[in-house]
DSSP file (Angstrom, degrees, kcal/mol; ACC not computed):
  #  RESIDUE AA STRUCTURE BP1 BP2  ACC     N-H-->O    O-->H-N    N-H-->O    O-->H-N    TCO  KAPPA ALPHA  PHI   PSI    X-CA   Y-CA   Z-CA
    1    1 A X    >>        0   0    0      0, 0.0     4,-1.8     0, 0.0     3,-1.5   0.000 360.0 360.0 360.0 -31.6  -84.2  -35.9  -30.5
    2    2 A X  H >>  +     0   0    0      1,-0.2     3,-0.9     2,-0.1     4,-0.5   0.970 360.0  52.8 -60.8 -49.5  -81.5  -33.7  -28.9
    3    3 A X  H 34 S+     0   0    0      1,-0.3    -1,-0.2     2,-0.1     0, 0.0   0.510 109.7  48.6 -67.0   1.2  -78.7  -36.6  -29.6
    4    4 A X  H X> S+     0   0    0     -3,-1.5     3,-2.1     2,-0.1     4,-1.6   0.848  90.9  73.7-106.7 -22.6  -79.6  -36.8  -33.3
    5    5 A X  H XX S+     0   0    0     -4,-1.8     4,-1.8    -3,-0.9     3,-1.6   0.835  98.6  57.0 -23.8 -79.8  -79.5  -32.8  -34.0
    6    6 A X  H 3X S+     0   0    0     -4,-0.5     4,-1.4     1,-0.3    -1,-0.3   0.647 115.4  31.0 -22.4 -28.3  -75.3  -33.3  -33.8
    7    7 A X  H <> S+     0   0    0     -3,-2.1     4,-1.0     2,-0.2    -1,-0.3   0.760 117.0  56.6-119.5 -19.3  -75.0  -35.9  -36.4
    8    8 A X  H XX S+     0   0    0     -3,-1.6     4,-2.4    -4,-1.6     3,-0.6   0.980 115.9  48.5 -62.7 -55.5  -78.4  -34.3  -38.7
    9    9 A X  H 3X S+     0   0    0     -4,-1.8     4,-1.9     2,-0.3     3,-0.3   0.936 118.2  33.5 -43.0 -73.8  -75.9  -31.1  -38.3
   10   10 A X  H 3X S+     0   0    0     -4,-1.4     4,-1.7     1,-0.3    -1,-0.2   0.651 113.0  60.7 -68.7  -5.0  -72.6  -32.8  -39.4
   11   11 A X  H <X S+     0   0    0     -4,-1.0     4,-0.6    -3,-0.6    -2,-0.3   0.662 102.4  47.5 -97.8 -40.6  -74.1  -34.8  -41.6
   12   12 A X  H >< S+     0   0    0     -4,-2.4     3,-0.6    -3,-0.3     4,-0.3   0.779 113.7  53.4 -80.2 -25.7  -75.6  -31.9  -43.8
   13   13 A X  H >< S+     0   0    0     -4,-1.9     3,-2.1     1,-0.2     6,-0.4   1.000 101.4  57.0 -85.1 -42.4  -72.0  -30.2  -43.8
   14   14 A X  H 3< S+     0   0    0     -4,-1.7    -1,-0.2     1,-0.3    -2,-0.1   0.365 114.8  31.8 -43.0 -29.1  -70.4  -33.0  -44.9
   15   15 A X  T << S+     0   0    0     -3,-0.6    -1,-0.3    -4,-0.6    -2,-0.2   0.065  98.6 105.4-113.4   7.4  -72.4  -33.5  -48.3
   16   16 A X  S <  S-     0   0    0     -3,-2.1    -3,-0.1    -4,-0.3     0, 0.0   0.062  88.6-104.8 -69.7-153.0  -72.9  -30.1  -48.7
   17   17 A X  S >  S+     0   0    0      2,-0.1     3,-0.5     3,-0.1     4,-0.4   0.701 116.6  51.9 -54.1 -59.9  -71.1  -28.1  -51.2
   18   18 A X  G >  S+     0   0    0      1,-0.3     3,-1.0     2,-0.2    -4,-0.1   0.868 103.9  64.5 -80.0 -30.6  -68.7  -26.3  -48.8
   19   19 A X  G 3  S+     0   0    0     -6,-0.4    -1,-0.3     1,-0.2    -5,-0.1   0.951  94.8  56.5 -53.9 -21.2  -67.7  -29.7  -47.4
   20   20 A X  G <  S+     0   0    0     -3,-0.5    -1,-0.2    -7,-0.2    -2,-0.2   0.596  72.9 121.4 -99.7 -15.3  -66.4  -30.7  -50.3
   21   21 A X    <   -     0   0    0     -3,-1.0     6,-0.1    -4,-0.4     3,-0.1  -0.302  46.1-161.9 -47.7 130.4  -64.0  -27.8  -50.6
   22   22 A X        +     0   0    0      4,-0.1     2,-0.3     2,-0.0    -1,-0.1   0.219  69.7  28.9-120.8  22.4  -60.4  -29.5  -50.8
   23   23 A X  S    S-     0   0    0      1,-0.1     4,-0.3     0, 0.0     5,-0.1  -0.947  72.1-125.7-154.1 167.1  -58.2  -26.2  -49.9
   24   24 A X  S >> S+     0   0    0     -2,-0.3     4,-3.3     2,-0.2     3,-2.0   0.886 115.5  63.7 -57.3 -49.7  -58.8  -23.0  -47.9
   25   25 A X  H 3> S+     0   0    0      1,-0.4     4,-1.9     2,-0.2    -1,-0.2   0.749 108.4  40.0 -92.4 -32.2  -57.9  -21.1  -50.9
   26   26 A X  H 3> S+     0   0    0      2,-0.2     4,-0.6     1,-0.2    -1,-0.4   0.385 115.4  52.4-120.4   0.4  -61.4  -22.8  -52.8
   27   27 A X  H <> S+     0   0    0     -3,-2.0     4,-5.0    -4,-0.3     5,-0.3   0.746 105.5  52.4 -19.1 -80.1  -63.4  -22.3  -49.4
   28   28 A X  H  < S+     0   0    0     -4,-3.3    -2,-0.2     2,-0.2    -3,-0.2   0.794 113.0  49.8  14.3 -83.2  -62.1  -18.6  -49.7
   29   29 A X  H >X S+     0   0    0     -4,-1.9     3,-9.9     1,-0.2     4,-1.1   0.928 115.5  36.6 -45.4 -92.1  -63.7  -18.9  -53.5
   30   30 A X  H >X S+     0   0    0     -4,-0.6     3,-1.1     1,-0.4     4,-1.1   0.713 108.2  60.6 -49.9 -56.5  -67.1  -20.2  -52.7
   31   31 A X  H 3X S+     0   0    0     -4,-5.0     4,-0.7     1,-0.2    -1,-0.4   0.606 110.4  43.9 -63.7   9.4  -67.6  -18.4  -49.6
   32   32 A X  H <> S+     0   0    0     -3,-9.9     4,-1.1    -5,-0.3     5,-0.3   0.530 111.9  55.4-106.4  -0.1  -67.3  -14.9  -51.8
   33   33 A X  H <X S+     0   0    0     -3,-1.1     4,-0.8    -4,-1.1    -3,-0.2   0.732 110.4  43.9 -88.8 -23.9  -69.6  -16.6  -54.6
   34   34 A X  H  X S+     0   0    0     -4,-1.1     4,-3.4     2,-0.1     5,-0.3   0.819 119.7  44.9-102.4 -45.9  -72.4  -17.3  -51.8
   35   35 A X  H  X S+     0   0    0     -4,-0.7     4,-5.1    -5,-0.2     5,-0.2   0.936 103.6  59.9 -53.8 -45.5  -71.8  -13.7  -50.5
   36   36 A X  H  X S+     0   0    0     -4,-1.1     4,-4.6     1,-0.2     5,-0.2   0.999 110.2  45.8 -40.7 -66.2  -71.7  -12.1  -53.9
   37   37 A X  H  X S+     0   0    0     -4,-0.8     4,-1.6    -5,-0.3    -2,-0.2   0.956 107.7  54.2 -64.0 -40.0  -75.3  -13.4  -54.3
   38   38 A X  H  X S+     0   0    0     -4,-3.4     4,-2.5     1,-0.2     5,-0.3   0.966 110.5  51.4 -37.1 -44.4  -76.7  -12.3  -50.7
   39   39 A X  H  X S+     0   0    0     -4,-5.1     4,-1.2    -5,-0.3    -1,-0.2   0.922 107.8  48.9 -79.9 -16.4  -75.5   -8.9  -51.6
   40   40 A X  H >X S+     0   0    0     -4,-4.6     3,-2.1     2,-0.2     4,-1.1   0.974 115.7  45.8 -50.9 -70.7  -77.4   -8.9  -55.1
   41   41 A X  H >X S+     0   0    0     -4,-1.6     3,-1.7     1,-0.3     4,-1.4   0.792 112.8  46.4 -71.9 -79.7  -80.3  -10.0  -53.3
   42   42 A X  H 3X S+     0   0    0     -4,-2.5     4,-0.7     1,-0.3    -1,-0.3   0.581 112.5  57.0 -48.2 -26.4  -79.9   -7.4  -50.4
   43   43 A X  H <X S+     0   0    0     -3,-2.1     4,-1.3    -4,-1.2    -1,-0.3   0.883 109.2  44.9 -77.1 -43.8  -79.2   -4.6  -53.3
   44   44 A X  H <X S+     0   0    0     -3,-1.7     4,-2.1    -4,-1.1     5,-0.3   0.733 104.9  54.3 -71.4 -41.1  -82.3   -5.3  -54.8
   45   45 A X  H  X S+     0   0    0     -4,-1.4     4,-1.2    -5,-0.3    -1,-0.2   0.794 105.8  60.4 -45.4 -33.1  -84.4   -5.4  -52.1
   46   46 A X  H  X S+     0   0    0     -4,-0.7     4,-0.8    -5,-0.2    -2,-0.2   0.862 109.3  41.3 -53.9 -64.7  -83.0   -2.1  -51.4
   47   47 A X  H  X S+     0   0    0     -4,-1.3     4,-4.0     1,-0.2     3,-0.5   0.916 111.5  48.6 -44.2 -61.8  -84.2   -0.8  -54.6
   48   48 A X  H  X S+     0   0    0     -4,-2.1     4,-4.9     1,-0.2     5,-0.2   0.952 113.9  50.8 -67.5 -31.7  -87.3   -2.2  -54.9
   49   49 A X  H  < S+     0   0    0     -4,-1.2     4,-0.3    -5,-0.3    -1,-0.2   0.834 107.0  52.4 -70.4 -15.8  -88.0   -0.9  -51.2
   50   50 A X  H >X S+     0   0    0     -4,-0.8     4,-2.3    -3,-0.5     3,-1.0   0.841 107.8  59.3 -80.4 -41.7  -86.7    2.7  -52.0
   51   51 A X  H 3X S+     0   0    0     -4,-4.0     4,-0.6     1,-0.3     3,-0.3   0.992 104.0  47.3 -59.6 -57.5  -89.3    2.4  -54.9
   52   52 A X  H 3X S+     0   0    0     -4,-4.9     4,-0.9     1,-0.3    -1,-0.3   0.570 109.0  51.7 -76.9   8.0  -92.0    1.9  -52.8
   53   53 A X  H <4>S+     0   0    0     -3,-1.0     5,-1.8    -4,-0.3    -1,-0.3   0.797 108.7  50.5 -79.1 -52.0  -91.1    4.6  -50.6
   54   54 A X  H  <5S+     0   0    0     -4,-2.3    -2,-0.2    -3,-0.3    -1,-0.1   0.180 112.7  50.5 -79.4  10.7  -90.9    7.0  -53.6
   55   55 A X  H  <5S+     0   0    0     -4,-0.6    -2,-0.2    -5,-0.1    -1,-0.2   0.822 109.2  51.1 -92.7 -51.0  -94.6    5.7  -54.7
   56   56 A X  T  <5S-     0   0    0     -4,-0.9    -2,-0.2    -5,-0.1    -3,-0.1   0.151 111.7-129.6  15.9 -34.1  -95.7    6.3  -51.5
   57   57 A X  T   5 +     0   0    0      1,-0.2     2,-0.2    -4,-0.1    -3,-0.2   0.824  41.7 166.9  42.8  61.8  -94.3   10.0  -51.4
   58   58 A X    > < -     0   0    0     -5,-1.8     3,-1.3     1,-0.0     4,-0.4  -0.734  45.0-114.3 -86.2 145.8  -92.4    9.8  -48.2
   59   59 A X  T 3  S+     0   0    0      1,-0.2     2,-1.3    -2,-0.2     3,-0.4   0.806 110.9  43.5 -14.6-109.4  -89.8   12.8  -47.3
   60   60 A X  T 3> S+     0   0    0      1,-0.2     4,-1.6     2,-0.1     3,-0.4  -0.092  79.7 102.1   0.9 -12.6  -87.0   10.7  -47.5
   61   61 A X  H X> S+     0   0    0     -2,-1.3     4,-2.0    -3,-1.3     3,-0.7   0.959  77.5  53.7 -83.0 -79.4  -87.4    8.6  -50.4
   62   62 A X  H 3> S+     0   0    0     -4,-0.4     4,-1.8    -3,-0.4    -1,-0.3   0.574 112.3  52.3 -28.9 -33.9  -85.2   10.1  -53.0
   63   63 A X  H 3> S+     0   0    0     -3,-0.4     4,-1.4     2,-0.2    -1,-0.2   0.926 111.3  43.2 -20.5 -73.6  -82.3    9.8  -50.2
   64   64 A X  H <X S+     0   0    0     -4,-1.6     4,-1.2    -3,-0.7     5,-0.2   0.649 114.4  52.3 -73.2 -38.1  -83.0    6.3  -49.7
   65   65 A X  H >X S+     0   0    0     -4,-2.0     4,-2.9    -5,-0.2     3,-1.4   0.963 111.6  51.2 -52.2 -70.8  -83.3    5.9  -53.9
   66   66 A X  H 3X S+     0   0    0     -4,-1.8     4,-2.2     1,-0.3    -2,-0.3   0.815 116.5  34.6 -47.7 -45.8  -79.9    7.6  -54.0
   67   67 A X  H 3X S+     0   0    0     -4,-1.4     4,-1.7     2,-0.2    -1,-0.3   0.869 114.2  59.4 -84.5 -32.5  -78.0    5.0  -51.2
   68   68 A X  H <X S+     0   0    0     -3,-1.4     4,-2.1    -4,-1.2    -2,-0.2   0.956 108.5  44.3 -90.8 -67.3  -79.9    2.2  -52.5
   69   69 A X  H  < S+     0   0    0     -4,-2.9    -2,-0.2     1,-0.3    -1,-0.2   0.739 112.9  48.2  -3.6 -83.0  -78.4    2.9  -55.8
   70   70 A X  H >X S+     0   0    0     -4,-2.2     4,-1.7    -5,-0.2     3,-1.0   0.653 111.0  52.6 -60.2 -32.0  -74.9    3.4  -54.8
   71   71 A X  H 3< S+     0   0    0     -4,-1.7    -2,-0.2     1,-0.3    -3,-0.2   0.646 107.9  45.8-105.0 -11.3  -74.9    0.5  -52.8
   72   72 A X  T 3X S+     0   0    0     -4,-2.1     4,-1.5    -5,-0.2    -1,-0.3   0.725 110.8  57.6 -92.1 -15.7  -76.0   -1.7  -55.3
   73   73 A X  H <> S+     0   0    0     -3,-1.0     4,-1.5     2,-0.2    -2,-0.2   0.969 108.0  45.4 -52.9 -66.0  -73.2    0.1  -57.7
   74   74 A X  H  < S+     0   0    0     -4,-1.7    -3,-0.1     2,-0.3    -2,-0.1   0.671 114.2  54.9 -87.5 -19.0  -70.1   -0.8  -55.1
   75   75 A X  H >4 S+     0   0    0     -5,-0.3     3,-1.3     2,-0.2     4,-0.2   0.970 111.8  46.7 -82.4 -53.2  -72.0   -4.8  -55.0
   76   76 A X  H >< S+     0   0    0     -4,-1.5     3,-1.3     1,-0.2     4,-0.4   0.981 121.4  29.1 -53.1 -66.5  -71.7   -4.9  -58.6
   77   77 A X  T 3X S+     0   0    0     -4,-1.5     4,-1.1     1,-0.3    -1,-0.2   0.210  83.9 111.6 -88.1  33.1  -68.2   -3.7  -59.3
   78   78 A X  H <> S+     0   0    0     -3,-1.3     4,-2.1    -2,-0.3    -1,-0.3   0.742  80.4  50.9 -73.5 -16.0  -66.9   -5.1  -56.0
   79   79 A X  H <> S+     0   0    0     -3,-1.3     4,-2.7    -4,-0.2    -1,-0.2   0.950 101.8  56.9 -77.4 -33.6  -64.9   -7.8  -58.2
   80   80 A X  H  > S+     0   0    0     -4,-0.4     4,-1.5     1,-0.2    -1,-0.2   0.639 116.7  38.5 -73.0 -15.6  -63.4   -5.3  -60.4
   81   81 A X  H  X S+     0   0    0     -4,-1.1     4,-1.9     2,-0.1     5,-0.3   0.896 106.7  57.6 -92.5 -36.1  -62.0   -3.8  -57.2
   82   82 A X  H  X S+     0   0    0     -4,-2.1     4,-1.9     1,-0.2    -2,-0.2   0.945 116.3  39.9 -35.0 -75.1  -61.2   -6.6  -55.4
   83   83 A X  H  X S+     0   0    0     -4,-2.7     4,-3.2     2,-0.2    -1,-0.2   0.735 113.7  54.4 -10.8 -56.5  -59.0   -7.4  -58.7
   84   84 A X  H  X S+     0   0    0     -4,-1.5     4,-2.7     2,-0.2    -2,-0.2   0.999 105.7  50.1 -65.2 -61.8  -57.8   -3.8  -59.0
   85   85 A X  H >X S+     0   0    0     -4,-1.9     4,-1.5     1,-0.2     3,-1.1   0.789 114.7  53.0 -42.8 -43.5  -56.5   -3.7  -55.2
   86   86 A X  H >< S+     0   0    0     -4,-1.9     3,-1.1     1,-0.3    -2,-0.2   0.936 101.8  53.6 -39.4 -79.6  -54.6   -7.1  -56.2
   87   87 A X  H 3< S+     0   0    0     -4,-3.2    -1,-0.3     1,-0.3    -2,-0.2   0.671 101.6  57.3 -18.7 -37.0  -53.1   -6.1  -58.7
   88   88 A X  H <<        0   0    0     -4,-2.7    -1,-0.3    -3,-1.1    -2,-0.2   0.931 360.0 360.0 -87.3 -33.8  -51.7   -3.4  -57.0
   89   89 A X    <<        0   0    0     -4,-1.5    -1,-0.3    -3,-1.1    -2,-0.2   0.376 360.0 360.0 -57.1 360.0  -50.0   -5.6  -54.4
């Protein structure tokens, strides 16, 4: 079992998606496309978990609303800055 893990391994990158990448530059791409969506999902988790904090009527919860918020604001327009800072270079 140990000696097939190694080729099960290389064998899934190889057909994957990200094998199949034929530049850095489109590696680059794809790994901000896979990130983009973690942080949605992490932003929203965020939320919903600040909600149940504020049903719940912990101290803290309006804090935790408030960052939760923002931090799901800066995941959303992280492309339009990404752009902007390009642009400026």
């Amino acid at each position: 079992m140990k000696t097939l893990f190694p080729i099960i391994l290389i064998s899934s990158f190889l057909y994957s998606r990200a094998g199949l990448c034929r530049s850095l530059e489109a590696s680059a791409k794809q790994l901000n496309d896979q990130a983009s969506r973690i942080a949605v999902a992490v932003a929203l988790f965020g939320i919903i978990l600040a909600g149940i904090y504020y049903s719940f009527g912990r101290n803290d919860a309006s804090m935790k609303m408030s960052s939760a918020l923002f931090g799901a604001t800066i995941v959303m327009l992280a492309p339009a800055i990404v752009a902007f800072i390009r642009g400026l270079a």
